[in-house]
Every structure is written in C-alpha cells, then in structure tokens.
mmJSON file of the N, C-alpha and C atoms, coordinates in Angstrom:
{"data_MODEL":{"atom_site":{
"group_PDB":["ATOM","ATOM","ATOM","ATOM","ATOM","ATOM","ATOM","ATOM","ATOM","ATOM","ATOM","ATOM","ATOM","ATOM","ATOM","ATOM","ATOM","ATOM","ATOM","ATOM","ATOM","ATOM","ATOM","ATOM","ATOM","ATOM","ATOM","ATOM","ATOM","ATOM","ATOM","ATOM","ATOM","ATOM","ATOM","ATOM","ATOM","ATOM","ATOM","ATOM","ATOM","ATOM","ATOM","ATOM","ATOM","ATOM","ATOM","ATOM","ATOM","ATOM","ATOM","ATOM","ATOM","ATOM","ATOM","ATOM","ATOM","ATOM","ATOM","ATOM","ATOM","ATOM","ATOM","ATOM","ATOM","ATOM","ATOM","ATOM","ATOM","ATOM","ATOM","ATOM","ATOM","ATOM","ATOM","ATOM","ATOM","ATOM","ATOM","ATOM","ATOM","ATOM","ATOM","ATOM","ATOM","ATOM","ATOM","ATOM","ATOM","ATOM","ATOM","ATOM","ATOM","ATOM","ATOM","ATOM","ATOM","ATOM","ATOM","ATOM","ATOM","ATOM","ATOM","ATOM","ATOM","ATOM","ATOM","ATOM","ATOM","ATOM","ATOM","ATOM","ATOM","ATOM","ATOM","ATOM","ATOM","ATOM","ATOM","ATOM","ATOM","ATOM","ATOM","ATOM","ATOM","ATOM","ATOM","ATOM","ATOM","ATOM","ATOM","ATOM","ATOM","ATOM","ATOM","ATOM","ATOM","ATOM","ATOM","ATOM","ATOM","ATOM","ATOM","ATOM","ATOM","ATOM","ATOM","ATOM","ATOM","ATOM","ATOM","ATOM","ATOM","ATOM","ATOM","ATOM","ATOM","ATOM","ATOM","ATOM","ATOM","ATOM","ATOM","ATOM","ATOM","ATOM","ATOM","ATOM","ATOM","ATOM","ATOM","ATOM","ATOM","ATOM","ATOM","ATOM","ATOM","ATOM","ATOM","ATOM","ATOM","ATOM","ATOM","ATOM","ATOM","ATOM","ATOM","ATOM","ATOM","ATOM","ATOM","ATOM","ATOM","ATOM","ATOM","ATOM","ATOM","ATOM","ATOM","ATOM","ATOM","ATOM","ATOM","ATOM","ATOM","ATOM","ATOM","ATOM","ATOM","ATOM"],
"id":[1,2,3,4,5,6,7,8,9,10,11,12,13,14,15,16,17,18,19,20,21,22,23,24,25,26,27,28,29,30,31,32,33,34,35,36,37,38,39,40,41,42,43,44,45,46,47,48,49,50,51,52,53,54,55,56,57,58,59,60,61,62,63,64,65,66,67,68,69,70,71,72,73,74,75,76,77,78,79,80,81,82,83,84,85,86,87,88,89,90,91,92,93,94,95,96,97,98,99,100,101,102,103,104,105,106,107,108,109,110,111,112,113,114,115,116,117,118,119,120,121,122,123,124,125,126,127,128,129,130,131,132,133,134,135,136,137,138,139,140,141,142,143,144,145,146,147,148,149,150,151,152,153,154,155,156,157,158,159,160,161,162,163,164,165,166,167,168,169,170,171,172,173,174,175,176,177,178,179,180,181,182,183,184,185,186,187,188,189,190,191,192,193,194,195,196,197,198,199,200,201,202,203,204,205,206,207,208,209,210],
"type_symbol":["N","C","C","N","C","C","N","C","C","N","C","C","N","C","C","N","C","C","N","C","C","N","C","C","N","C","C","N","C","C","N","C","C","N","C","C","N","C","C","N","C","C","N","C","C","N","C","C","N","C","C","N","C","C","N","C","C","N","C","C","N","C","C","N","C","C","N","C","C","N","C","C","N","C","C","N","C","C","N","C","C","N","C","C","N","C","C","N","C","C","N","C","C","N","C","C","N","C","C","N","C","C","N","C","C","N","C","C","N","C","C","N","C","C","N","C","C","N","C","C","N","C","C","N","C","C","N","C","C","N","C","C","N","C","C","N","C","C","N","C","C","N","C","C","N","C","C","N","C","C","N","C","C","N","C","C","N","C","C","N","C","C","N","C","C","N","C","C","N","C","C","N","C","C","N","C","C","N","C","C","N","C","C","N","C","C","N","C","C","N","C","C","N","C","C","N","C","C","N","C","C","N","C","C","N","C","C","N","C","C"],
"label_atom_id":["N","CA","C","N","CA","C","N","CA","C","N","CA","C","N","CA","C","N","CA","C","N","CA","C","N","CA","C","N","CA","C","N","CA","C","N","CA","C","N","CA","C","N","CA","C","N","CA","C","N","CA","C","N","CA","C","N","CA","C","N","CA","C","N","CA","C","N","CA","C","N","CA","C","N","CA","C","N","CA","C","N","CA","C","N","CA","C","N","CA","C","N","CA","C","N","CA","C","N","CA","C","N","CA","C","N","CA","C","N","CA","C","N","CA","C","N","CA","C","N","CA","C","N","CA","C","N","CA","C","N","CA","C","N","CA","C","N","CA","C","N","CA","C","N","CA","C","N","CA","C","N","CA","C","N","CA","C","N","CA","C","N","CA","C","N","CA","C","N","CA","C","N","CA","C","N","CA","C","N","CA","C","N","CA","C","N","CA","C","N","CA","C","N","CA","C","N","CA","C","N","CA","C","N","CA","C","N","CA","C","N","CA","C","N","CA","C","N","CA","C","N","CA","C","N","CA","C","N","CA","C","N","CA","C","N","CA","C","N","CA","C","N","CA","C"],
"label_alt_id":[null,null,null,null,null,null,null,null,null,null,null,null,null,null,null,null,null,null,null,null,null,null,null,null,null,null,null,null,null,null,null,null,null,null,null,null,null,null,null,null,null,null,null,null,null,null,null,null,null,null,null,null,null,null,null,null,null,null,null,null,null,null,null,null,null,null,null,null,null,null,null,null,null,null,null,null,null,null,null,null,null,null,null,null,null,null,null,null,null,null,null,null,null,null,null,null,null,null,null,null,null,null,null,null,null,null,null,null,null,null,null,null,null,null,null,null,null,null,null,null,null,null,null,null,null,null,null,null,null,null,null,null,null,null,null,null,null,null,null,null,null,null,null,null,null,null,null,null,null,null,null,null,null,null,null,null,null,null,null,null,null,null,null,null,null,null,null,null,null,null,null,null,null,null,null,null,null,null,null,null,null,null,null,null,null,null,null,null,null,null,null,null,null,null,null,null,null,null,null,null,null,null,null,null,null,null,null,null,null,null],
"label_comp_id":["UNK","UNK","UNK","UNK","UNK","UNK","UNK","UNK","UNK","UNK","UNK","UNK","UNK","UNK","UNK","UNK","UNK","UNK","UNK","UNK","UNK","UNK","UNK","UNK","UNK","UNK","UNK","UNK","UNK","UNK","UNK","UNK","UNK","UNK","UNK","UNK","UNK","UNK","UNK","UNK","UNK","UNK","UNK","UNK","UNK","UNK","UNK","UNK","UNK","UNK","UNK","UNK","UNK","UNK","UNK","UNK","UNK","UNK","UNK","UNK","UNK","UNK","UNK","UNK","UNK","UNK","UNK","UNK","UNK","UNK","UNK","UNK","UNK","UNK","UNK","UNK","UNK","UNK","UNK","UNK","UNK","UNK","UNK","UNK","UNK","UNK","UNK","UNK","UNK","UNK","UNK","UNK","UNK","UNK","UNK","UNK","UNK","UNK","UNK","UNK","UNK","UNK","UNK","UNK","UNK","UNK","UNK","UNK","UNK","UNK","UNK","UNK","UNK","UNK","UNK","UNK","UNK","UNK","UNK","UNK","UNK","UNK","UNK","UNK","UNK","UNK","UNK","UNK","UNK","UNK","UNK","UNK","UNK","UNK","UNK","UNK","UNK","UNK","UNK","UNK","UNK","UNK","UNK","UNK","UNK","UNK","UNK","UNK","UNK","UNK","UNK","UNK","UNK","UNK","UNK","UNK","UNK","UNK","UNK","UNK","UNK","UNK","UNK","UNK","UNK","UNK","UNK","UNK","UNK","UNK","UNK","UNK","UNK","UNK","UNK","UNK","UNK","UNK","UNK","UNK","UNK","UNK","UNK","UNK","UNK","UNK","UNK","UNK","UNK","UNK","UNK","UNK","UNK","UNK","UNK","UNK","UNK","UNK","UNK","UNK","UNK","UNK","UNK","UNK","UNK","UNK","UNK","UNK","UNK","UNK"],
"label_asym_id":["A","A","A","A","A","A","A","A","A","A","A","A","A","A","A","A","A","A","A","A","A","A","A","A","A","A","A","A","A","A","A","A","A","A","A","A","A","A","A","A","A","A","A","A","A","A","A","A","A","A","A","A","A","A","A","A","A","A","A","A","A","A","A","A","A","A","A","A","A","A","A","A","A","A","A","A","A","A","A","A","A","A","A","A","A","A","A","A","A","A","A","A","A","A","A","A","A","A","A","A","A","A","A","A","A","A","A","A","A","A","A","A","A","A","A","A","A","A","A","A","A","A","A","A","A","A","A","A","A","A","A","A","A","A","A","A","A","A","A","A","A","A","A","A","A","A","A","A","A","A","A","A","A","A","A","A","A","A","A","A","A","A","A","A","A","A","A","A","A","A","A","A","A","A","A","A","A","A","A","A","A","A","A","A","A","A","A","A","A","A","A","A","A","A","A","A","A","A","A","A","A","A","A","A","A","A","A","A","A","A"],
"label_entity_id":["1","1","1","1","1","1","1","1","1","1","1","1","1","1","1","1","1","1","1","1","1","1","1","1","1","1","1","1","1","1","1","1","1","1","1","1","1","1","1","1","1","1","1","1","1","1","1","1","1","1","1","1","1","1","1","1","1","1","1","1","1","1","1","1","1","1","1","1","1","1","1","1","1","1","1","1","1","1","1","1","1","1","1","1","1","1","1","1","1","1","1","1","1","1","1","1","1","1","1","1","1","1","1","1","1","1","1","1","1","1","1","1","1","1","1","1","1","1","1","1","1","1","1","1","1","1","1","1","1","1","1","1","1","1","1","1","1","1","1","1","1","1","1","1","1","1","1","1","1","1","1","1","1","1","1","1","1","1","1","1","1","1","1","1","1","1","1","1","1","1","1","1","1","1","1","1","1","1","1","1","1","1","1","1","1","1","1","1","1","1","1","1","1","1","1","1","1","1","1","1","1","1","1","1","1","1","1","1","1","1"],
"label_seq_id":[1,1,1,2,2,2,3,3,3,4,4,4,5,5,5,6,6,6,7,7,7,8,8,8,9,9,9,10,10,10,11,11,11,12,12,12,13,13,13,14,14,14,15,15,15,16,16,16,17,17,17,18,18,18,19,19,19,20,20,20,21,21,21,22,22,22,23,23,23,24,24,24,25,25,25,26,26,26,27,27,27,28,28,28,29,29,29,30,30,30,31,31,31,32,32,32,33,33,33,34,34,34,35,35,35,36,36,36,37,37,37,38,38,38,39,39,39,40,40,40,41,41,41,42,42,42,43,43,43,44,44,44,45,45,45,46,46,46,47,47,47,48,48,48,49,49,49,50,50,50,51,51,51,52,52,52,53,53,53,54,54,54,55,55,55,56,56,56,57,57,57,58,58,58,59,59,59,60,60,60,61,61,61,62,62,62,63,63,63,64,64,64,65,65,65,66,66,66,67,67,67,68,68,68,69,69,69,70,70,70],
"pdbx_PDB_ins_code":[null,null,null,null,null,null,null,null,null,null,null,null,null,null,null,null,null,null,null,null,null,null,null,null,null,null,null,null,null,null,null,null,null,null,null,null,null,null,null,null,null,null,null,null,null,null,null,null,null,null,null,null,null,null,null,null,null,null,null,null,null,null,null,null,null,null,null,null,null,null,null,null,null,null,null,null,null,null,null,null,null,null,null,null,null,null,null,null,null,null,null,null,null,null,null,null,null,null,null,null,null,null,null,null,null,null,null,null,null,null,null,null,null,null,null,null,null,null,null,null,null,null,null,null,null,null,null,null,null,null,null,null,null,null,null,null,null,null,null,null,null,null,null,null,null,null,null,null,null,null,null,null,null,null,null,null,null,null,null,null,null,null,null,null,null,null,null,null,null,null,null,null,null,null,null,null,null,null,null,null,null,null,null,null,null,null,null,null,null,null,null,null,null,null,null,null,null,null,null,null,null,null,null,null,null,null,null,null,null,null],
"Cartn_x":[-135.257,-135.636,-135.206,-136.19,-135.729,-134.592,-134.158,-132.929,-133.669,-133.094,-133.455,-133.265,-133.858,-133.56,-132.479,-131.528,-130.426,-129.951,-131.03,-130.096,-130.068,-130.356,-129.862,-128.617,-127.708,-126.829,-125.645,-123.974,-123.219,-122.925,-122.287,-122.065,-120.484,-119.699,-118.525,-118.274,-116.878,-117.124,-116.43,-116.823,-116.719,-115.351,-114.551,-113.397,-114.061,-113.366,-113.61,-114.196,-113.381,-113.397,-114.824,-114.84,-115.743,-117.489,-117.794,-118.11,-119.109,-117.773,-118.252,-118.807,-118.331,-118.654,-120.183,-120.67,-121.881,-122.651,-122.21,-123.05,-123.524,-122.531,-122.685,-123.754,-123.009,-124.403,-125.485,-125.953,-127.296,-127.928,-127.04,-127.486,-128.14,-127.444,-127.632,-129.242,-129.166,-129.917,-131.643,-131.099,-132.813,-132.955,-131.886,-132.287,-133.255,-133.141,-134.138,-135.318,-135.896,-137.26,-138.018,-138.722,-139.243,-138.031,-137.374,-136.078,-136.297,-136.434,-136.737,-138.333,-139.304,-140.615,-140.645,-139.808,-140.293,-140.522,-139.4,-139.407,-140.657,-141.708,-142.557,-142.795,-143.569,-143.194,-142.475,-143.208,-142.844,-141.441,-140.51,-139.541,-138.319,-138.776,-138.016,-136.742,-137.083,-135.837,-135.232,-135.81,-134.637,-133.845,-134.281,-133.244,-132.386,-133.063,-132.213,-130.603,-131.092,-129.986,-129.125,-129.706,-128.695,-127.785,-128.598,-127.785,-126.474,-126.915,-126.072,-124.6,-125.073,-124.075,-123.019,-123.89,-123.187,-122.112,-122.636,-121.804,-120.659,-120.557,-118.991,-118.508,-119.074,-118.476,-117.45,-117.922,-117.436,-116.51,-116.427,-115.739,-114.482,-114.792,-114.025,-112.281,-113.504,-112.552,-111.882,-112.561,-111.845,-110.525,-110.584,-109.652,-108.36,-108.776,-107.846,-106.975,-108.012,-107.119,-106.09,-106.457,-105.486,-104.516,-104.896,-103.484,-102.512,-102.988,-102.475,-101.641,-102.14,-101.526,-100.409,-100.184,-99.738,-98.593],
"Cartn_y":[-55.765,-54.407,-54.154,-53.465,-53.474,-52.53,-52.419,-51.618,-50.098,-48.862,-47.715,-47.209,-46.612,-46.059,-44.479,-45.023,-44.295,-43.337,-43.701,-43.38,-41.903,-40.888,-39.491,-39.544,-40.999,-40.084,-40.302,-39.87,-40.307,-41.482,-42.272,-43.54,-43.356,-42.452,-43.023,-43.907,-44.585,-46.018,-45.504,-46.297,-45.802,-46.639,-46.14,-47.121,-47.92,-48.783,-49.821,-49.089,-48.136,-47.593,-46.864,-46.063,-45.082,-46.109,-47.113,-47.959,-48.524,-48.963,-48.924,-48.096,-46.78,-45.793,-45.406,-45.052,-44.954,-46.435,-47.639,-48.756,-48.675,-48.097,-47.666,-46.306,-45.54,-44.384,-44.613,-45.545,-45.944,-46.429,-48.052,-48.983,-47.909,-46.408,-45.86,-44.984,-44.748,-44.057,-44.834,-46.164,-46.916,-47.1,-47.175,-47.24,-46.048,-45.217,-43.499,-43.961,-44.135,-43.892,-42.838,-42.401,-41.434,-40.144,-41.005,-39.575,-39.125,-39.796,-39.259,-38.83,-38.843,-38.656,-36.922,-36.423,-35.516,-33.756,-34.232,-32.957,-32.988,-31.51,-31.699,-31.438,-32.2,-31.926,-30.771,-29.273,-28.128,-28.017,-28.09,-28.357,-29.286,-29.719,-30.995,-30.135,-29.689,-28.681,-27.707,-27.221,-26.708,-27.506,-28.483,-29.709,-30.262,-30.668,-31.46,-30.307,-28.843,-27.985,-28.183,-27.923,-27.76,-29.126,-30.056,-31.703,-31.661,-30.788,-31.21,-29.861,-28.995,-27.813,-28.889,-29.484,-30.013,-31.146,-31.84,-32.574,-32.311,-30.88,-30.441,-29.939,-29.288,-28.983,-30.411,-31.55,-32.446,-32.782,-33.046,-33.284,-32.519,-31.282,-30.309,-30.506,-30.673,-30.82,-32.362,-33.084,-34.511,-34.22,-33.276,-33.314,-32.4,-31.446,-30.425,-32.001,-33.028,-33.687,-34.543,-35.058,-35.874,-35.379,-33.751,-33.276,-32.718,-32.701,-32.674,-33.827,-34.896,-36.303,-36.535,-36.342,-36.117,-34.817],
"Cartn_z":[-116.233,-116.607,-118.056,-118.948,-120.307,-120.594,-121.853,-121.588,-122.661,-121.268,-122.299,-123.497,-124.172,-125.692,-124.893,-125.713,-125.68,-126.852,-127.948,-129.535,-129.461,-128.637,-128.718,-128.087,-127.572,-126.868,-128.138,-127.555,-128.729,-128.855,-130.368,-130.003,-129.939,-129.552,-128.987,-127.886,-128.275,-127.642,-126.418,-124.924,-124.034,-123.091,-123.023,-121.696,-120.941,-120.552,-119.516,-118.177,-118.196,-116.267,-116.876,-117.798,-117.743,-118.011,-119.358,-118.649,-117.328,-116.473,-115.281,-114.324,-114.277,-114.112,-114.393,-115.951,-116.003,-115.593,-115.687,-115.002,-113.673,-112.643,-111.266,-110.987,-111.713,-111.716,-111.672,-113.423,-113.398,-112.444,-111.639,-110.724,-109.541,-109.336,-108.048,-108.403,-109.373,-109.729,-109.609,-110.426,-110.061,-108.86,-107.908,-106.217,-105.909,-106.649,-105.648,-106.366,-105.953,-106.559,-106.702,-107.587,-108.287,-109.072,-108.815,-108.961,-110.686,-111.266,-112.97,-112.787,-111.826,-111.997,-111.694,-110.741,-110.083,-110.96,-112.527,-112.978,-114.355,-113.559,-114.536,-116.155,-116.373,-118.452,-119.175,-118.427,-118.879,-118.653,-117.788,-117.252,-117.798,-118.902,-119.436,-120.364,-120.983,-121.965,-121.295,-120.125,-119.059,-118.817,-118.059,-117.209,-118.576,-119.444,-120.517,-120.714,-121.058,-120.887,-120.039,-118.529,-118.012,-117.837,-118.069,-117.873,-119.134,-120.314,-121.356,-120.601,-120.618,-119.82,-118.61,-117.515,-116.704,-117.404,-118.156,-118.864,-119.99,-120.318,-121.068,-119.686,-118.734,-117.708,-117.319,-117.349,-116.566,-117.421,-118.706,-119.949,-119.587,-119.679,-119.232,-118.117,-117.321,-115.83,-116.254,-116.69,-116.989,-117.792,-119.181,-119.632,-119.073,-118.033,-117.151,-116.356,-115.824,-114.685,-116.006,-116.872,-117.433,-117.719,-118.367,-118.145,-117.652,-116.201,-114.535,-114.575,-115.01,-114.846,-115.615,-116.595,-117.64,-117.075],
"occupancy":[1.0,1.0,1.0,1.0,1.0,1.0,1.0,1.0,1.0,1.0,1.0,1.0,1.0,1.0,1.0,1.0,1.0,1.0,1.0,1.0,1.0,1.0,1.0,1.0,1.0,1.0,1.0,1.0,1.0,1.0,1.0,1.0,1.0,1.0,1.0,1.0,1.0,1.0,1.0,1.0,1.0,1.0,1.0,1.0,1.0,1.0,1.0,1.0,1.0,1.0,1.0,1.0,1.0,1.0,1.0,1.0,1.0,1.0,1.0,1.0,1.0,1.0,1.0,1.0,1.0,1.0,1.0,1.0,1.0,1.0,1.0,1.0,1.0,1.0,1.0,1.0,1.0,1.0,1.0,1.0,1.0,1.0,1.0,1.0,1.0,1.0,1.0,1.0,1.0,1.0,1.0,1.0,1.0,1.0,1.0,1.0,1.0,1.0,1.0,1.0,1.0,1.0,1.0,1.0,1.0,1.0,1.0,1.0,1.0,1.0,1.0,1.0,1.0,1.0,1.0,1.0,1.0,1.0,1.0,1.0,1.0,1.0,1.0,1.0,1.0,1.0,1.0,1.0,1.0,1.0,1.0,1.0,1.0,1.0,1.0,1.0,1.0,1.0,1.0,1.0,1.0,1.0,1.0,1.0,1.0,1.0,1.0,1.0,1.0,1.0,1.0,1.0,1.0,1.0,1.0,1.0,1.0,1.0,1.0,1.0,1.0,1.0,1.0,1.0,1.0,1.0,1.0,1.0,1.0,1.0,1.0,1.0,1.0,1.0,1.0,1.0,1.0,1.0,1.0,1.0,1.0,1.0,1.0,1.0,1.0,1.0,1.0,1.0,1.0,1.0,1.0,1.0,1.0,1.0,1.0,1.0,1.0,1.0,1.0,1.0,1.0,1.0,1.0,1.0,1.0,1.0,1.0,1.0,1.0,1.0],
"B_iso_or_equiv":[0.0,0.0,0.0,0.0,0.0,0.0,0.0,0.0,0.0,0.0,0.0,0.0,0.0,0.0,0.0,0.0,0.0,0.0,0.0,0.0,0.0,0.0,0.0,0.0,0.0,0.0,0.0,0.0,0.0,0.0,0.0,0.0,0.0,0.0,0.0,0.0,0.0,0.0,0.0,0.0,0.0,0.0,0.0,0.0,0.0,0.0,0.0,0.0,0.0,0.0,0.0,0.0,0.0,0.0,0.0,0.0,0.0,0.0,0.0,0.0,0.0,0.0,0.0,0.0,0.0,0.0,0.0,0.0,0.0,0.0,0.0,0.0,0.0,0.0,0.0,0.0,0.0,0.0,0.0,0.0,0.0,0.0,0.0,0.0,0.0,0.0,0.0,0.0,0.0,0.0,0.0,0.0,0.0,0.0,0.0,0.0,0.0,0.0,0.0,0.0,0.0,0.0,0.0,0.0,0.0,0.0,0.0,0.0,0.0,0.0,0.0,0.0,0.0,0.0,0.0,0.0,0.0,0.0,0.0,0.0,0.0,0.0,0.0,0.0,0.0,0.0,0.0,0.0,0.0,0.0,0.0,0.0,0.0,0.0,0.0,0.0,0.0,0.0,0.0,0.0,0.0,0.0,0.0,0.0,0.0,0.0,0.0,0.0,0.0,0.0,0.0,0.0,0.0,0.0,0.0,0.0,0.0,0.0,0.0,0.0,0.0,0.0,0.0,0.0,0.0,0.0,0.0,0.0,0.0,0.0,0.0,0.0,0.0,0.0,0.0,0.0,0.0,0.0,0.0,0.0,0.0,0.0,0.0,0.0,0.0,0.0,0.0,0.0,0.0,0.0,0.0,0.0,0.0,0.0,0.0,0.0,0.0,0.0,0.0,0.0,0.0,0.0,0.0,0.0,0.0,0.0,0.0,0.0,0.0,0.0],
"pdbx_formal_charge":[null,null,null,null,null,null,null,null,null,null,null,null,null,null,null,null,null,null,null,null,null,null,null,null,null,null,null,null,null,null,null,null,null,null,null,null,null,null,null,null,null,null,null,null,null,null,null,null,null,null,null,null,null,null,null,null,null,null,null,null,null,null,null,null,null,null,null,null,null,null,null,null,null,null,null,null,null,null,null,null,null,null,null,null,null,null,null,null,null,null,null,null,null,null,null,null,null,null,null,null,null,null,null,null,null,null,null,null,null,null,null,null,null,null,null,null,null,null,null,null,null,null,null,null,null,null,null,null,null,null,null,null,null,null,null,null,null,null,null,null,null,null,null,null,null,null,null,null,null,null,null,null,null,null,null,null,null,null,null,null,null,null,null,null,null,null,null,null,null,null,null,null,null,null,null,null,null,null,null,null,null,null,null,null,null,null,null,null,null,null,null,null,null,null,null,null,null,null,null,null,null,null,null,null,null,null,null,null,null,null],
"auth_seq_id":[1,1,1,2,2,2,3,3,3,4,4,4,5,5,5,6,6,6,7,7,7,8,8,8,9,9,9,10,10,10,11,11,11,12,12,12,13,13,13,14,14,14,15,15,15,16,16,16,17,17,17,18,18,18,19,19,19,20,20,20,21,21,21,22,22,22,23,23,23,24,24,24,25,25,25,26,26,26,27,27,27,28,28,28,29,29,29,30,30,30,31,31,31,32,32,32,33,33,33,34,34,34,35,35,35,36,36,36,37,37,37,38,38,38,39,39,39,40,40,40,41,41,41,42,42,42,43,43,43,44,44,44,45,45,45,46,46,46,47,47,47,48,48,48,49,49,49,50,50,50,51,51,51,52,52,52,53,53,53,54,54,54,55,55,55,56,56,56,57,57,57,58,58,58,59,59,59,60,60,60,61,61,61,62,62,62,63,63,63,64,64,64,65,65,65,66,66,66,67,67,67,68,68,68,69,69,69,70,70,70],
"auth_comp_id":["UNK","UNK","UNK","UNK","UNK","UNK","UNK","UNK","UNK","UNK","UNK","UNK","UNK","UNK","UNK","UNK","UNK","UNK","UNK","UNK","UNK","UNK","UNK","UNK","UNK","UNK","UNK","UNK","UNK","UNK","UNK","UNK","UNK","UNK","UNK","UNK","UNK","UNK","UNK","UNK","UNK","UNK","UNK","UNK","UNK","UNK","UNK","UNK","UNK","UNK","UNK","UNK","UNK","UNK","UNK","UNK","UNK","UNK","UNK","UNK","UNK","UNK","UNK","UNK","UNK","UNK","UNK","UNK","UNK","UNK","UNK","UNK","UNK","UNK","UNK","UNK","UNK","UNK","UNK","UNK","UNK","UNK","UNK","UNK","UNK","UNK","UNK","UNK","UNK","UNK","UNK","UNK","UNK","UNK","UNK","UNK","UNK","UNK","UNK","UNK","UNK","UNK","UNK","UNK","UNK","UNK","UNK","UNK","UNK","UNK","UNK","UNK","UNK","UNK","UNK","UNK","UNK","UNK","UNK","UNK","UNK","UNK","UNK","UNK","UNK","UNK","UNK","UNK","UNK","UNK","UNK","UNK","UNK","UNK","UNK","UNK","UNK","UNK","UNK","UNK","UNK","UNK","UNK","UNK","UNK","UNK","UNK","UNK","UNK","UNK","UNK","UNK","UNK","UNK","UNK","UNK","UNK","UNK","UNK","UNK","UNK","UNK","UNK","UNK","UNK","UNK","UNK","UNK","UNK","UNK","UNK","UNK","UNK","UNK","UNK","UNK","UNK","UNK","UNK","UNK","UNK","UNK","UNK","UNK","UNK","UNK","UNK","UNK","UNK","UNK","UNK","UNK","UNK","UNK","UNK","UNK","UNK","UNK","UNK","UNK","UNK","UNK","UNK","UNK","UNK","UNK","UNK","UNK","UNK","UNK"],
"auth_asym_id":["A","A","A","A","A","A","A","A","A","A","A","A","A","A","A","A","A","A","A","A","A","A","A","A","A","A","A","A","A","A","A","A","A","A","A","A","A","A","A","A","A","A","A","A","A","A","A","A","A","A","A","A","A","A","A","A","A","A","A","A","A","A","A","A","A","A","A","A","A","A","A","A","A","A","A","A","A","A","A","A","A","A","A","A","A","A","A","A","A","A","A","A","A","A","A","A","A","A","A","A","A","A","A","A","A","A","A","A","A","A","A","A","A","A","A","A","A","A","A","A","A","A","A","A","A","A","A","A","A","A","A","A","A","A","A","A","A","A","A","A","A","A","A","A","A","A","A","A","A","A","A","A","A","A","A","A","A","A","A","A","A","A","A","A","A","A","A","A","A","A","A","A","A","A","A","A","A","A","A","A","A","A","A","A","A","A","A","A","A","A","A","A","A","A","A","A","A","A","A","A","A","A","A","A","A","A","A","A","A","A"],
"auth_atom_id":["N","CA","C","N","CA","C","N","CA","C","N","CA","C","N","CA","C","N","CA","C","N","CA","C","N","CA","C","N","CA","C","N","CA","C","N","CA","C","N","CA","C","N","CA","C","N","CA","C","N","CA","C","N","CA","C","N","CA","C","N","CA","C","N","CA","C","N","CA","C","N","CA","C","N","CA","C","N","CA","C","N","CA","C","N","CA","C","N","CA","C","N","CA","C","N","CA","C","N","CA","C","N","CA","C","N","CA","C","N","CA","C","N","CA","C","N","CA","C","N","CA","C","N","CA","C","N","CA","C","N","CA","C","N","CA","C","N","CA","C","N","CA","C","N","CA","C","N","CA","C","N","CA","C","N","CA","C","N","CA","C","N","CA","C","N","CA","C","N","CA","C","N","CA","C","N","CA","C","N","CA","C","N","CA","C","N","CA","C","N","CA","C","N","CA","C","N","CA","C","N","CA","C","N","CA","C","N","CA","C","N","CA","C","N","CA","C","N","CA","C","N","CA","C","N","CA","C","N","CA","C","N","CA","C","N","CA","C","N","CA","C","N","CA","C"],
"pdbx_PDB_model_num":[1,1,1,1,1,1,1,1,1,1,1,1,1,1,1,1,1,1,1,1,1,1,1,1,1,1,1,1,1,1,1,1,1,1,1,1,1,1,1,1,1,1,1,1,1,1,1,1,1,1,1,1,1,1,1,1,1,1,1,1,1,1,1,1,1,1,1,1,1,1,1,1,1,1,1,1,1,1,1,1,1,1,1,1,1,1,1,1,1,1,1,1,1,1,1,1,1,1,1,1,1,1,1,1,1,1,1,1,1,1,1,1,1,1,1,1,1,1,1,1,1,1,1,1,1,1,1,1,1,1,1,1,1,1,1,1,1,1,1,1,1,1,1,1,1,1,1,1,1,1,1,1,1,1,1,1,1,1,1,1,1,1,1,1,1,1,1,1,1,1,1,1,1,1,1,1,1,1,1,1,1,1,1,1,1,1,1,1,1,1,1,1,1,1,1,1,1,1,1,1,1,1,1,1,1,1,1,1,1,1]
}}}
C-alpha cells in the first residue's frame, strides 16, 4: 500500500511509544472499510475542524496525565 501524503501534518519528531501508537491506529483503521469514504465532500472542513479540536483536546489531557505522573 503506498504511503499517504502527510505534508500538512507537523514534522515534529515523534517517541517511540507514540510512534507505535499512531502505527496501530492506522493498521486499525485500514481494517474498517469505507471508514474515510463515508463523510461527504461538503462535510470535509467540518470534520477536518473538529478532528483538529479533538486533537489539542487530546494533547491536552496527555499533558494533564504526565503531570499527574510527575
């Protein structure tokens, strides 16, 4: 399978665990099929929003647990 064009995302370099992490995601993700088909064109800059929202959200909470850990 070819590899996707990625160049909008950041190029910070990514941990080992994390990484693996998005490697596992992806792998789960080509298992669903149609799952990237279903949202239609008009729809694309909503979802892209809310995907970028969900993702400082997660940023977020990531940096609350480390410094739980910590």
């Amino acid at each position: 399978m070819p590899k996707k064009n990625r160049s909008w995302m950041p190029k910070a370099k990514l941990s080992d665990k994390t990484a693996d992490l998005r490697r596992m995601a992806e792998e789960i993700l080509l298992k669903r099929p149609g799952a990237l088909d279903s949202v239609p064109p008009a729809d694309v800059g909503s979802v892209l929003h809310e995907l970028r929202v969900h993702q400082i959200e997660l940023e977020m909470q990531n940096d609350e647990l480390c410094h739980a850990q910590q």
